[in-house]
C-alpha positions, 0 to 999 in steps of 0.5 A: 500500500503507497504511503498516500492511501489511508489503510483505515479506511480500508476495510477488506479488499480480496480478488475471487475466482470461481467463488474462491478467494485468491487473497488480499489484493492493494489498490494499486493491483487491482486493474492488473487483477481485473485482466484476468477472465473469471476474477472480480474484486470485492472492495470494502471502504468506510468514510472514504475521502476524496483522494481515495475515491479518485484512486478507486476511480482510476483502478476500477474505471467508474464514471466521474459523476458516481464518485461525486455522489459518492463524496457527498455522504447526504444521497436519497436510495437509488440504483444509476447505471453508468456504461457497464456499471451500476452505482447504487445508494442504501440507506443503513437503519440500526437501533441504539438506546433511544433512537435509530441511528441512520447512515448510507451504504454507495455500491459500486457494481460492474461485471469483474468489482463490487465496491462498497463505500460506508458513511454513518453506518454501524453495520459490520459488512464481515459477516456478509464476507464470511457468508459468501466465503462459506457458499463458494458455489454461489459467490461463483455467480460473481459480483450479482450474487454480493450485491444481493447479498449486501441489500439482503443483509441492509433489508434484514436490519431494518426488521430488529429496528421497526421491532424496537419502535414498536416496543417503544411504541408499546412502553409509550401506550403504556404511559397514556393510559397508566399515567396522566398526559405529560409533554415528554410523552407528546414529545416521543410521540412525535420522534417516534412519527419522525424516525418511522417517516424516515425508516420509510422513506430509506425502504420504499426506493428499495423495493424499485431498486429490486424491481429494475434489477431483476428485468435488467443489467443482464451483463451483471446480474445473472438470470439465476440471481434475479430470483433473489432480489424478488425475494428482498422486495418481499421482505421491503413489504412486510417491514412497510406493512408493519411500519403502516401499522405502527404509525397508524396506531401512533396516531391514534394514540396521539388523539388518545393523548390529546382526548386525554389531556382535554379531559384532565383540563375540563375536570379542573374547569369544572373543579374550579367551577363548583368551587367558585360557585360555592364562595358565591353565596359566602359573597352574596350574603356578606355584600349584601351585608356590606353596603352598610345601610343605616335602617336593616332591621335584622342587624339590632336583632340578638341572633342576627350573626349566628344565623346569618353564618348558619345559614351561609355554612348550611347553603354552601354544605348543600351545594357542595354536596350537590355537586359532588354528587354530580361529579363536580368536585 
């Protein structure tokens, strides 16, 4: 390796033949290995710069405006053919504590190369490697069969992740019902619309993705492969069924909240109401006693103020008992 590449950006590069791997292969090697008939490389980079893209240019002879797209770490998922190559945009789905952490996987295909470029993206692509090494006969059908093996193993990720919302989905029922509405709850609510609006949005393009591969690009996807990308658009579709699902049961709980919340505030209104309506006689009866009138007859009589607060006290026990029996207080 020249002393300009950044190793740590270099993940695995190994040349295959018949499904067998014929070692690690530099950068620098790679279009002497590409002469030879019935050899591809399969490349594997993370955050890779511009200076290491343009090497990867050169070596694999990919079209200028891929390795633009590829610099720039903010792509929508797409597949684009470039001559006798294909370069295609993943997005990553991969479930931490409290949020789903997103990132992008950009392939590069071609009849002889697979060449895949991580940026944000927690997945391993080891395990993908040591699969396809252990089915020789299958990592013969060349660069097709790992390419379905690379959006085969993106696609399987994102059901653990629409699993976990949908157990946080679960904990914040849990909360409505159990406890009273609170804005923290509202608040997860709608991270949880947000991050379920985006694992959407990374998974419908996938399913036209699959679609267009398996009617064409023959000279890189052999008619036997095609079979498998249907097989990946059938599982696009039951992770879309279950994220309908659960934002359909988000909204309503959203509304649940909300009705909640409406509820809560109305038994204050009416709490508050009964109340002040029991300080209104109290208030009547000691206004009218406070405009101070030279001739009110009961004033002089001995038993005036005692009757007068027991009458007041008998009134508001009345009310009060009234309205609690309403429901009021």
């Amino acid at each position: 390796m020249s002393l300009e590449t950044d190793t740590s950006m270099i993940m695995k590069c190994v040349a295959y033949k018949h499904g067998i791997s014929l070692g690690d292969v530099t950068i620098e090697d790679i279009s002497e290995v590409l002469k030879h008939p019935e050899t591809f490389v399969w490349l594997g980079l993370r955050e890779a710069d511009t200076e290491l893209l343009l090497k990867i240019q050169e070596e694999f002879g990919l079209h200028e405006l891929s390795i633009e797209d590829a610099c720039a770490a903010h792509q929508r998922p797409k597949l684009e053919e470039y001559g006798e190559s294909l370069f295609m945009v993943l997005h990553t789905a991969a479930l931490s504590e409290d949020s789903v952490d997103f990132g992008e996987t950009h392939i590069f295909v071609g009849s002889q190369f697979v060449v895949t470029v991580r940026h944000g993206s927690a997945l391993d692509h080891r395990k993908i490697r040591a699969r396809c090494e252990s089915m020789p006969h299958q990592l013969a059908k060349g660069p097709g069969f790992v390419l379905y093996a690379i959006m085969d193993f993106i696609v399987d990720n994102y059901v653990p992740v629409i699993d976990g919302l949908q157990e946080r989905f679960e904990l914040l029922e849990l909360a409505i019902f159990e406890n009273r509405p609170s804005r923290k709850t509202m608040e997860d609510l709608y991270e949880l619309k947000r991050e379920l609006l985006l694992l959407k949005g990374a998974i419908m393009p996938v399913i036209d993705i699959c679609n267009e591969l398996m009617r064409f690009h023959n000279g890189i996807i052999p008619k036997d492969v095609r079979v498998y990308f249907r097989d990946i658009a059938d599982h696009i579709k039951r992770v879309d069924q279950a994220i309908d699902s659960t934002r359909e049961m988000l909204i309503s709980a959203m509304h649940v909240h909300l009705t909640f919340e409406t509820v809560r505030q109305n038994e204050v209104v009416k709490r508050l109401a009964g109340w002040g309506a029991i300080l209104a006689i109290p208030t009547m009866v000691f206004s009218w006693y406070g405009m101070n009138f030279k001739h009110m007859p009961e004033l002089n009589w001995e038993y005036s103020y005692p009757l007068v607060v027991g009458g007041v006290i008998f009134g508001s026990a009345l009310l009060y008992l009234r309205l609690k029996r309403a429901g009021w207080l």
